[in-house]
mmCIF file as gemmi writes it, N, C-alpha and C atoms, coordinates in Angstrom:
data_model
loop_
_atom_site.group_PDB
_atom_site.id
_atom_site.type_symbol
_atom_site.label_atom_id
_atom_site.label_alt_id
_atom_site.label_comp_id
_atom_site.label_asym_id
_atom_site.label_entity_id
_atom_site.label_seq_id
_atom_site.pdbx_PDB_ins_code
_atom_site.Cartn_x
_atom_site.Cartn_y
_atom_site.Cartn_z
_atom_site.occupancy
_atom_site.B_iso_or_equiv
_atom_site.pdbx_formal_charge
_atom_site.auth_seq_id
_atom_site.auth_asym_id
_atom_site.pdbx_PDB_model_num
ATOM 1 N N . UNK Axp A 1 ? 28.467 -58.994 34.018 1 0 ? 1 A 1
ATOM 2 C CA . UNK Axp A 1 ? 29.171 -57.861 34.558 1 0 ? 1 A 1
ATOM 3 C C . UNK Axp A 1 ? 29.421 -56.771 33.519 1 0 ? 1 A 1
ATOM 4 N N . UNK Axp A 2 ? 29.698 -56.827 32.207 1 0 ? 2 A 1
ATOM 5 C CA . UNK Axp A 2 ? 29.784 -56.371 31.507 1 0 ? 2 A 1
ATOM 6 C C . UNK Axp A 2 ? 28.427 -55.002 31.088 1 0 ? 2 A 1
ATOM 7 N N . UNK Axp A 3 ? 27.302 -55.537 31.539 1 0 ? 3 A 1
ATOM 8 C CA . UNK Axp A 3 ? 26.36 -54.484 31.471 1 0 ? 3 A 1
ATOM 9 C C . UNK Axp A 3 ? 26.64 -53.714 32.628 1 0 ? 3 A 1
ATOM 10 N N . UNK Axp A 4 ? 26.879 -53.881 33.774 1 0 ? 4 A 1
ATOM 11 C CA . UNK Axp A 4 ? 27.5 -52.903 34.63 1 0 ? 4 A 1
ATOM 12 C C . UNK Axp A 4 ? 28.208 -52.057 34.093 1 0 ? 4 A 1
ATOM 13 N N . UNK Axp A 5 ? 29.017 -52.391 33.833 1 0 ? 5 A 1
ATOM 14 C CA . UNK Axp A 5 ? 30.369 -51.589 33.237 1 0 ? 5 A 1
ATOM 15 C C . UNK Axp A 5 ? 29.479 -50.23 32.285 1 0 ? 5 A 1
ATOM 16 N N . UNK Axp A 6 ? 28.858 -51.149 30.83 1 0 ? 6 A 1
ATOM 17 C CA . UNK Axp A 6 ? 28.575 -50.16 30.151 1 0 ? 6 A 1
ATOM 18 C C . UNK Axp A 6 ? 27.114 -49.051 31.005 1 0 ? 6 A 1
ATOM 19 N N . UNK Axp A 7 ? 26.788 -49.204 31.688 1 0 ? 7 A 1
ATOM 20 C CA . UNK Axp A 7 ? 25.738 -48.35 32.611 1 0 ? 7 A 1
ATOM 21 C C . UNK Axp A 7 ? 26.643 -47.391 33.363 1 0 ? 7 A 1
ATOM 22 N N . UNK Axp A 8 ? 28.035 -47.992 33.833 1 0 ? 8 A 1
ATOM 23 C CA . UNK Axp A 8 ? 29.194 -47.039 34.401 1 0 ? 8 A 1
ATOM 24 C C . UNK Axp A 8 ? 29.703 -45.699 33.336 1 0 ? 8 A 1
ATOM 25 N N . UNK Axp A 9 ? 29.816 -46.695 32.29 1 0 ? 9 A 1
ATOM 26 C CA . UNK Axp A 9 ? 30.516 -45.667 31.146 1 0 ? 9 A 1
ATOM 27 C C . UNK Axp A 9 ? 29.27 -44.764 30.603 1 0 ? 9 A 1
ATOM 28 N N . UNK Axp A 10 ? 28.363 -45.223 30.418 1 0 ? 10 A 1
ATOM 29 C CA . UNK Axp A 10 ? 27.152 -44.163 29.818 1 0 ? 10 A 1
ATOM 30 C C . UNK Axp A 10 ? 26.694 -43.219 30.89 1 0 ? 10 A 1
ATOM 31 N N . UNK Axp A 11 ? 26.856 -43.129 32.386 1 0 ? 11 A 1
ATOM 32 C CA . UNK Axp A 11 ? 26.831 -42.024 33.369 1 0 ? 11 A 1
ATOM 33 C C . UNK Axp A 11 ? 27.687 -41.106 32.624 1 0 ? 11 A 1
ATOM 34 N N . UNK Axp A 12 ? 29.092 -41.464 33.235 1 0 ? 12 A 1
ATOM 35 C CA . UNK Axp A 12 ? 30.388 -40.896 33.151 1 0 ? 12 A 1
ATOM 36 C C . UNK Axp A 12 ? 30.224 -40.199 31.699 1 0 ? 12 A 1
ATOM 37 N N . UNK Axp A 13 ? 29.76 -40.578 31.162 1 0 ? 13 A 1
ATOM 38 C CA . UNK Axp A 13 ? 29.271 -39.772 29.655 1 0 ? 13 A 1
ATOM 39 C C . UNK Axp A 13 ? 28.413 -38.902 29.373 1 0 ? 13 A 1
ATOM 40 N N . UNK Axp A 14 ? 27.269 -39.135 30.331 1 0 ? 14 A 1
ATOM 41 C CA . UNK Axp A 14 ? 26.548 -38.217 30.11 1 0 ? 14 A 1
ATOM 42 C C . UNK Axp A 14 ? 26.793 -37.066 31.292 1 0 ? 14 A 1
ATOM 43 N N . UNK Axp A 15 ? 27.43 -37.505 32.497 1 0 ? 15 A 1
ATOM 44 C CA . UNK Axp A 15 ? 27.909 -36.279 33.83 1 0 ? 15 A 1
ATOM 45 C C . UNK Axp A 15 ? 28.682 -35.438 32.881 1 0 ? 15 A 1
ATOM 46 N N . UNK Axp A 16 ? 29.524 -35.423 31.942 1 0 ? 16 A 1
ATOM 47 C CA . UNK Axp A 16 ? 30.929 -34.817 30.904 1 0 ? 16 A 1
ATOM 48 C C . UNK Axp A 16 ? 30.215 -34.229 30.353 1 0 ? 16 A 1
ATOM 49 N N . UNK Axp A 17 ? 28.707 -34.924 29.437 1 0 ? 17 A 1
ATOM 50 C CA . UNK Axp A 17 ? 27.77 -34.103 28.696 1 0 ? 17 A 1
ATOM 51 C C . UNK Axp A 17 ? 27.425 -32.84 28.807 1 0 ? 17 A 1
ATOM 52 N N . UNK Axp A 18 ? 26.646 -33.381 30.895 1 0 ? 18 A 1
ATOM 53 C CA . UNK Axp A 18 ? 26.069 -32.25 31.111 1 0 ? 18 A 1
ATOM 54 C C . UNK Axp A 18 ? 26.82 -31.265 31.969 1 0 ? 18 A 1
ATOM 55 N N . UNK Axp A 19 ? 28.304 -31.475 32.101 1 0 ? 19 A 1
ATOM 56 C CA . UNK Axp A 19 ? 29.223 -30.052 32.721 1 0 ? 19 A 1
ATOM 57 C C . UNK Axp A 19 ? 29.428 -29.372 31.853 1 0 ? 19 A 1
ATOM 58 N N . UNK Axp A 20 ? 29.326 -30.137 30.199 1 0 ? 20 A 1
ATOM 59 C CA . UNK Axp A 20 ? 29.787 -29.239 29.322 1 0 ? 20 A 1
ATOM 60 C C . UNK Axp A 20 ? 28.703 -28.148 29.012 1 0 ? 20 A 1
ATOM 61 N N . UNK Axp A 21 ? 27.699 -28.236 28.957 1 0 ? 21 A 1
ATOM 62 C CA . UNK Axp A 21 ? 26.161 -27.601 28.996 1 0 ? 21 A 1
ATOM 63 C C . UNK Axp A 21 ? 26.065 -26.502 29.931 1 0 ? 21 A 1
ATOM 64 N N . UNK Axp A 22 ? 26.491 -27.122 31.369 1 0 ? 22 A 1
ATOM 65 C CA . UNK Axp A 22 ? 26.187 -26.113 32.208 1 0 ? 22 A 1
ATOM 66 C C . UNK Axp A 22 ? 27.326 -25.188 32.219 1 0 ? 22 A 1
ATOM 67 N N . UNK Axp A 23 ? 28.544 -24.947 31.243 1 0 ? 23 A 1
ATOM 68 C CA . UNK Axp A 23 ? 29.842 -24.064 31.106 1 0 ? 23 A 1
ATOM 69 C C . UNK Axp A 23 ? 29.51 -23.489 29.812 1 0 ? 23 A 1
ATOM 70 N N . UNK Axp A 24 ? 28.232 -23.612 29.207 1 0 ? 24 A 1
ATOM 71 C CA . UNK Axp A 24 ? 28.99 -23.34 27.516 1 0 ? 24 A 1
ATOM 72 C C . UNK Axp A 24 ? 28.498 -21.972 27.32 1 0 ? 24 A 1
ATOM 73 N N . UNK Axp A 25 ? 27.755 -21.184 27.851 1 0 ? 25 A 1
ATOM 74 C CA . UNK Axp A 25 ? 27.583 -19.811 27.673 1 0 ? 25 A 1
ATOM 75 C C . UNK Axp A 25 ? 29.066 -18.562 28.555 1 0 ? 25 A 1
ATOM 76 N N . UNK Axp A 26 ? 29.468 -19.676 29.081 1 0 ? 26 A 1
ATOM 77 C CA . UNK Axp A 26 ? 30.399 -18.87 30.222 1 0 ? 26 A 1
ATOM 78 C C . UNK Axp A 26 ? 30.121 -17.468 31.153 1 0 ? 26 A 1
ATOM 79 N N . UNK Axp A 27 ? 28.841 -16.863 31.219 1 0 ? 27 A 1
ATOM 80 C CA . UNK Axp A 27 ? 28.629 -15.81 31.632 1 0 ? 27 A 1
ATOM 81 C C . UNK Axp A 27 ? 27.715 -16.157 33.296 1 0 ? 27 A 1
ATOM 82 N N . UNK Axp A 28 ? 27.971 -15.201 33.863 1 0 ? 28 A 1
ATOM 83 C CA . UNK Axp A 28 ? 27.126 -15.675 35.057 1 0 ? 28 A 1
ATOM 84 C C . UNK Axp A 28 ? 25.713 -14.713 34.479 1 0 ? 28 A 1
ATOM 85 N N . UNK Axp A 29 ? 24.711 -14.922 35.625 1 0 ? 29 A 1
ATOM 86 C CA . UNK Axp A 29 ? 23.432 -14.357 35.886 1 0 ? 29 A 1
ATOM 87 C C . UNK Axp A 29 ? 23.402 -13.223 34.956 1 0 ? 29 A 1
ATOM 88 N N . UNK Axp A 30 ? 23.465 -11.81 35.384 1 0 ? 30 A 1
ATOM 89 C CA . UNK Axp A 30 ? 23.655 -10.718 35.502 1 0 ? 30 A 1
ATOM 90 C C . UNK Axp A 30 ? 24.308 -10.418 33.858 1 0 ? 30 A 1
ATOM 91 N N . UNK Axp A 31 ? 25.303 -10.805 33.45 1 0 ? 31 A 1
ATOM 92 C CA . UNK Axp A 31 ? 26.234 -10.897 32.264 1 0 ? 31 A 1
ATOM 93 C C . UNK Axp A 31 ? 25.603 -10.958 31.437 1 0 ? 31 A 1
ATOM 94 N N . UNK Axp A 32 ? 24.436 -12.251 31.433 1 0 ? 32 A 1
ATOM 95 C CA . UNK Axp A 32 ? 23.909 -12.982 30.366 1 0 ? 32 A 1
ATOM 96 C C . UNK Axp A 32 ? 22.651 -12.077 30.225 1 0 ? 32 A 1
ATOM 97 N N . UNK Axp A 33 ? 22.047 -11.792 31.335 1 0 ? 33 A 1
ATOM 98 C CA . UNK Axp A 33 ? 20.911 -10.474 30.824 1 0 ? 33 A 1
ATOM 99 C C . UNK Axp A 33 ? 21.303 -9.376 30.333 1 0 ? 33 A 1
ATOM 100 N N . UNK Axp A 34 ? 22.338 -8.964 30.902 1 0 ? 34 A 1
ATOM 101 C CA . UNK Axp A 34 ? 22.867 -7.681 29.582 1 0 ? 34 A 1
ATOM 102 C C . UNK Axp A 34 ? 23.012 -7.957 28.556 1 0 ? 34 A 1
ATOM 103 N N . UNK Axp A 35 ? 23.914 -9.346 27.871 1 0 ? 35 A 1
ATOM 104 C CA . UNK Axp A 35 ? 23.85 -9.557 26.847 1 0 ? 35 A 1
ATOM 105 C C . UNK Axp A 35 ? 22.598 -9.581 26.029 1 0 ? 35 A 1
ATOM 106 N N . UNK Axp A 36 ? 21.402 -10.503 26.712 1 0 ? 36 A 1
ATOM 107 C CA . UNK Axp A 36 ? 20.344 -10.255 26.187 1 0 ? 36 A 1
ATOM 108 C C . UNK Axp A 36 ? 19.681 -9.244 25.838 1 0 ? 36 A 1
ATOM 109 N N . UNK Axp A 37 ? 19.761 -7.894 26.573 1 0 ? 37 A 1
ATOM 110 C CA . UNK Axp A 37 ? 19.036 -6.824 26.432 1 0 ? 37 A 1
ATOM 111 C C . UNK Axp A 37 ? 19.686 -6.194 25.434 1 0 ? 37 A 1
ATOM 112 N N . UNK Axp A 38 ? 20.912 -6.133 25.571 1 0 ? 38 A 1
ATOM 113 C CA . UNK Axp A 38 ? 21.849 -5.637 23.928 1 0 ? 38 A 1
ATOM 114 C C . UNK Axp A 38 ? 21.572 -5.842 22.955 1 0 ? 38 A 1
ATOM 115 N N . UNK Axp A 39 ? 21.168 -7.646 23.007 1 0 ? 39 A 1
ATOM 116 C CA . UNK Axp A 39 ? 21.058 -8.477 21.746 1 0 ? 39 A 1
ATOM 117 C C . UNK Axp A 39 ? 18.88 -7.572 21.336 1 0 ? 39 A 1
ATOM 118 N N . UNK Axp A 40 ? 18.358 -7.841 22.174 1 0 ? 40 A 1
ATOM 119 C CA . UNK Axp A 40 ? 16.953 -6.859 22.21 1 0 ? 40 A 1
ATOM 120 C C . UNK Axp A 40 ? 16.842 -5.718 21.887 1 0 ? 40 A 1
ATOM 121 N N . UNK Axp A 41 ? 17.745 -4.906 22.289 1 0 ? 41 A 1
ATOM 122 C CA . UNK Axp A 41 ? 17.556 -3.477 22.071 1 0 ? 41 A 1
ATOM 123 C C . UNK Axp A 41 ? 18.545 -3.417 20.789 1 0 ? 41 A 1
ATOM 124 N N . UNK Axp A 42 ? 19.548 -3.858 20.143 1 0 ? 42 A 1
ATOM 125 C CA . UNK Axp A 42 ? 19.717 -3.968 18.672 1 0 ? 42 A 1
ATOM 126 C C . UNK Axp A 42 ? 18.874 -4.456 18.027 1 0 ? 42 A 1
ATOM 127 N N . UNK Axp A 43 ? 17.946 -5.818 17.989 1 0 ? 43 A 1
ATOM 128 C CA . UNK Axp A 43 ? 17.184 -6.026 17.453 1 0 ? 43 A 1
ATOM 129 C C . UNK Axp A 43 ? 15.464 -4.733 17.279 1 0 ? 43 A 1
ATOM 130 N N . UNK Axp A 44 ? 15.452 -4.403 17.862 1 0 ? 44 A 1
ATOM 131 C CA . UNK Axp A 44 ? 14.378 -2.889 18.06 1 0 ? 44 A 1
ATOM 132 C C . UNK Axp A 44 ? 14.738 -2.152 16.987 1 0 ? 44 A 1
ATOM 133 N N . UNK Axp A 45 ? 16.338 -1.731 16.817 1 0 ? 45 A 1
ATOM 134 C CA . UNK Axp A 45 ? 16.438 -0.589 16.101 1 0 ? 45 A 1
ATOM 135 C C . UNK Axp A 45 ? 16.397 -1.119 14.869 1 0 ? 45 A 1
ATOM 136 N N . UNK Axp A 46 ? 16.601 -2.171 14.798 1 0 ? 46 A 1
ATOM 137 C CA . UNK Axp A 46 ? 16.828 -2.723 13.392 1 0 ? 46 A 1
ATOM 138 C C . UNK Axp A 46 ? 15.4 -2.785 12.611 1 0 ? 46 A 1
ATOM 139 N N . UNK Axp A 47 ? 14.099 -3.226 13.86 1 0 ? 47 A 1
ATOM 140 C CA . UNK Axp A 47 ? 12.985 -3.17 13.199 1 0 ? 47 A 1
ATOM 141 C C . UNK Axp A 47 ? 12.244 -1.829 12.894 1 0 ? 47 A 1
ATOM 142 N N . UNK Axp A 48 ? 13.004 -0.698 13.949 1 0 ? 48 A 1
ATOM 143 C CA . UNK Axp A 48 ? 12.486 0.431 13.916 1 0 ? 48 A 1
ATOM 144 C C . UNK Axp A 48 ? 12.899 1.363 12.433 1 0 ? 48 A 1
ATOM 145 N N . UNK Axp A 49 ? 14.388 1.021 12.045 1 0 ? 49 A 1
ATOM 146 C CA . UNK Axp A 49 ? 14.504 1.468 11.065 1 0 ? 49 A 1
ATOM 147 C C . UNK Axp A 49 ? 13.899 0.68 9.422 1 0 ? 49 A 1
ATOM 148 N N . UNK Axp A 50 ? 13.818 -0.643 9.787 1 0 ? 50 A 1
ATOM 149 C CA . UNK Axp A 50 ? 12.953 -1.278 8.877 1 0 ? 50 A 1
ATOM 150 C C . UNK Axp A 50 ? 11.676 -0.475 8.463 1 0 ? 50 A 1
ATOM 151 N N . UNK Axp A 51 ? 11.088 -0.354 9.56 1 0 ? 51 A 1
ATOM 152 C CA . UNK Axp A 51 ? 9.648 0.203 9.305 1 0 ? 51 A 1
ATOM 153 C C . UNK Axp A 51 ? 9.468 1.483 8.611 1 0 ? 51 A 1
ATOM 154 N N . UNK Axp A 52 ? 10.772 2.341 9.511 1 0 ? 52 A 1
ATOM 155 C CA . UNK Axp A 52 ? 10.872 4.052 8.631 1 0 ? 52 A 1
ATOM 156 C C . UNK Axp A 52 ? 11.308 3.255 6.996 1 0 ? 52 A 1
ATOM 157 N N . UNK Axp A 53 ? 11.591 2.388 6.815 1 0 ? 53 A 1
ATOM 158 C CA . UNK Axp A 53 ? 12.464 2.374 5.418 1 0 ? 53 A 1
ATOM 159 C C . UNK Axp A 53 ? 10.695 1.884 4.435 1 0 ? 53 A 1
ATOM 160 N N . UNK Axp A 54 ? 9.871 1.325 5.011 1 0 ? 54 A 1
ATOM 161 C CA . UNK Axp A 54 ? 8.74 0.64 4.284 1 0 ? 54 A 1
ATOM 162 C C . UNK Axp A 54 ? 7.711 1.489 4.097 1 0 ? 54 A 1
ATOM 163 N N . UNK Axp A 55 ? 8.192 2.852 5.839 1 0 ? 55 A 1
ATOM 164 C CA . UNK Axp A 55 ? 6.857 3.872 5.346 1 0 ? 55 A 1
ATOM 165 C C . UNK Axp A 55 ? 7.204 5.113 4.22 1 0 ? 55 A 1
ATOM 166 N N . UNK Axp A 56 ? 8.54 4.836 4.562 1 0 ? 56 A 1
ATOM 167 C CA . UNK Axp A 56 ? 9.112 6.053 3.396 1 0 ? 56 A 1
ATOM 168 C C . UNK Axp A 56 ? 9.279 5.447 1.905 1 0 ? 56 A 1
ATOM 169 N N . UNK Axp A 57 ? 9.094 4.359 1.467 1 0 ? 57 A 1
ATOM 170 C CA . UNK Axp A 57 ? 8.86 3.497 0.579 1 0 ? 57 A 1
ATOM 171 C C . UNK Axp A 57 ? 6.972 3.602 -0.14 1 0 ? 57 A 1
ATOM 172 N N . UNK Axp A 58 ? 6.591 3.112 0.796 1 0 ? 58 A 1
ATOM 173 C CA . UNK Axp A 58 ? 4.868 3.467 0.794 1 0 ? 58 A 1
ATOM 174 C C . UNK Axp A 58 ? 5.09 5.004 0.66 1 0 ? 58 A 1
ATOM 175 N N . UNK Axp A 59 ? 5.254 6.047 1.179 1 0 ? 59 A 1
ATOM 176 C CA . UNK Axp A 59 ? 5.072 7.44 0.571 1 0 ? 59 A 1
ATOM 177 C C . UNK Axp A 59 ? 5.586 7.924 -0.871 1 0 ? 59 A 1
ATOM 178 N N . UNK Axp A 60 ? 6.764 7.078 -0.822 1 0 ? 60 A 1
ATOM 179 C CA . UNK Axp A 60 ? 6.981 7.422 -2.599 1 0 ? 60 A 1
ATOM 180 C C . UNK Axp A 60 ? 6.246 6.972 -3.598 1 0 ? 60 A 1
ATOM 181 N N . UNK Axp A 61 ? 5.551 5.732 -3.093 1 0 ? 61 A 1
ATOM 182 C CA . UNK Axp A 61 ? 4.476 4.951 -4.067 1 0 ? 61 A 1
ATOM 183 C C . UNK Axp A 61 ? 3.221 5.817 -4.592 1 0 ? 61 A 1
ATOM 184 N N . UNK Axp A 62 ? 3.466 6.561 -3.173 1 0 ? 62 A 1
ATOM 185 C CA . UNK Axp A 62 ? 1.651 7.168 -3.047 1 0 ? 62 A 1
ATOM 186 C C . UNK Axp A 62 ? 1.983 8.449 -3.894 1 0 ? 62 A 1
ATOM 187 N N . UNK Axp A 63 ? 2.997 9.145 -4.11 1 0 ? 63 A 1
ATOM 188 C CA . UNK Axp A 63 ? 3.098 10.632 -5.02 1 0 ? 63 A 1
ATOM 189 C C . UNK Axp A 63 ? 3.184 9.961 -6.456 1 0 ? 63 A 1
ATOM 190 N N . UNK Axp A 64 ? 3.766 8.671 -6.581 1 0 ? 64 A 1
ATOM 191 C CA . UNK Axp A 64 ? 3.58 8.409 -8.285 1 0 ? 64 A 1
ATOM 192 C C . UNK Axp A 64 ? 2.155 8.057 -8.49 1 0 ? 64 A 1
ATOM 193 N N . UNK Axp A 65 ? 1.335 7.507 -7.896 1 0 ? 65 A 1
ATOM 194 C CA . UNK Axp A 65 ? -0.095 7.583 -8.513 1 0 ? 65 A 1
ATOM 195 C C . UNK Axp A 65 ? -0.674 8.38 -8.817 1 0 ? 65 A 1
């Protein structure tokens, strides 16, 4: 009987697991794609100004030769 039991307790453990999973972003649908697109469209500018910083880098290289 005892393996019953522990097959009882390892559900009940993993059902707790997975409510905690399906709560841990807290945002619905809609929320979570804005966030994403925020998190996207900051990431853009960041590469966009990267790039001005490497070509304006490469142009100073090119007047000292």
């Amino acid at each position: 009987m005892s393996r019953g039991n522990q097959r009882d307790k390892a559900r009940e453990a993993n059902q707790k697991k997975q409510a905690a999973m399906k709560k841990a972003h807290g945002m619905s649908g809609s929320e979570l794609a804005k966030a994403k697109e925020l998190a996207a469209q900051k990431m853009r500018e960041k590469q966009a100004a990267a790039d001005a910083r490497k070509a304006a880098e490469g142009a100073a290289n090119g007047k000292k030769k």
